[in-house]
N, C-alpha and C positions, 0 to 999 in steps of 0.2 A: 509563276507557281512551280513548285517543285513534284517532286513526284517522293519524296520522305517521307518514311510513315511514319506517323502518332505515335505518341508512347500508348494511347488506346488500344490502333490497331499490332504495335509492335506485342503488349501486352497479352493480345487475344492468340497472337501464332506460336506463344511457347512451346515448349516439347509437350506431351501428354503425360509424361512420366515426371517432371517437374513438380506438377500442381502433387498427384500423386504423393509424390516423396517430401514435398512439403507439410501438406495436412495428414499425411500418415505419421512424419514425427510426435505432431500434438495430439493425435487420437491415444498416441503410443504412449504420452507423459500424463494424457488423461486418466486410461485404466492404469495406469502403475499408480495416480491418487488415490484410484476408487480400490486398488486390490492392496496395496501396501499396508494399510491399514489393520488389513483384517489377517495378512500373514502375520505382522509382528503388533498383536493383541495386548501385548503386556500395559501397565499404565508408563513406565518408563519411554518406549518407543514412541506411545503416542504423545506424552510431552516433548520428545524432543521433536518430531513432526511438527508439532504447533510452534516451536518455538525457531525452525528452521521456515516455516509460515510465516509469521513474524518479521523475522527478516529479512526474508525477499519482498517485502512488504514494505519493508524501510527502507532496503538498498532500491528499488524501484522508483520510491521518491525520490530519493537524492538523485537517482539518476535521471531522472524528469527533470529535477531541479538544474545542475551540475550540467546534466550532458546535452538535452534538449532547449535549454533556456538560454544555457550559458551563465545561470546566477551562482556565485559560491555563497552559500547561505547556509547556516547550520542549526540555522532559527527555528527550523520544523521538528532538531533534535530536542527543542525542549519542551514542545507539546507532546512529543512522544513519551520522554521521560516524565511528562506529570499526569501523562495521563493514565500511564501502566501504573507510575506511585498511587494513585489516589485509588485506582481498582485494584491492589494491593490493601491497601485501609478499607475500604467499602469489604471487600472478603474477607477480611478477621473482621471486621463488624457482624457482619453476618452470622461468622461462623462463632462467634462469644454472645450474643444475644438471642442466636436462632430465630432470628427473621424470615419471612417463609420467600426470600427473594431467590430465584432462579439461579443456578452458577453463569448458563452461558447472558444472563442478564447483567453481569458487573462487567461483562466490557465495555457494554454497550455506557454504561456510567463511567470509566476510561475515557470512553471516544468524547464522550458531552464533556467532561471537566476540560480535556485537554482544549478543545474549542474552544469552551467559555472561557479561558486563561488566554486562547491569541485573538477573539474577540474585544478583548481588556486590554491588551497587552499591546496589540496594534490599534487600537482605535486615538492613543494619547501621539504615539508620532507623527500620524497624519494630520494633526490637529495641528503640529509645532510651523511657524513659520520658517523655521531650518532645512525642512526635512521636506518642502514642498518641491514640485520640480520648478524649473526655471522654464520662460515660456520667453518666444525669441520676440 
C-alpha cells in the first residue's frame, strides 16, 4: 500500500482562492446575462443576444459531438436547419392569419419538427441490414 493521495483527497487540499476564482468567473458571466440585457434595450441588441444564444448552443453540440465523442457528424446540422425553417413558416403563419399563438411558443414547434424529421430520418437506417454493427 502506498501512501498517494486520491484524486478525492488531492481534490479536497486545493488552494482556497482557486474554488473562489473559479465560481467567481461564472457568477461574473452570470450577472453580465442578467444586466446586459437591460443596458442595451434596443430590439436590435436583443436579437443579436439570442442569435449569439443560439450558437453557442450549436457550437456546444458539435462540440459534444466532435470533441467529447470523437464522432465527425453534421447530421444534427440538419435538424437544426429544419427546424429554425419550419418555425420560420409556423411565424408568418401566424403572423398572416392572426392566430392567437404565443411568439416564445414557435420555437418550441422548431424544436418538435426538427425531432420529428430525425425520429423519421433515423429510424429507416437502423432498419437497413448494411447499416447494422457487426457482432464478433
Amino acid at each position: 500500500m502506498t501512501n498517494a493521495p486520491t484524486p478525492s483527497i488531492a481534490a479536497a487540499k486545493q488552494e482556497p482562492g482557486s474554488a473562489l476564482s473559479f465560481y467567481g468567473v461564472w457568477l461574473l458571466a452570470a450577472v453580465a446575462l442578467v444586466v446586459l440585457p437591460m443596458v442595451f434595450s434596443s430590439g436590435g441588441s436583443l436579437t443579436s443576444f439570442s442569435l449569439i444564444g443560439i450558437a453557442i448552443i450549436f457550437a456546444l453540440s458539435y462540440n459534444i459531438l466532435l470533441g467529447q465523442t470523437g464522432l465527425l457528424s453534421f447530421g444534427h446540422a440538419v435538424q437544426y436547419g429544419l427546424g429554425g425553417f419550419l418555425a420560420v413558416h409556423v411565424m408568418n403563419a401566424v403572423a398572416s392569419h392572426n392566430w392567437p399563438i404565443p411568439l416564445p411558443a414557435i420555437p418550441l414547434v422548431g424544436g418538435i419538427g426538427g425531432a420529428a424529421f430525425a425520429i423519421v430520418a433515423c429510424a429507416f437506417p437502423m432498419h437497413s441490414p448494411h447499416c447494422r454493427p457487426s457482432t464478433p
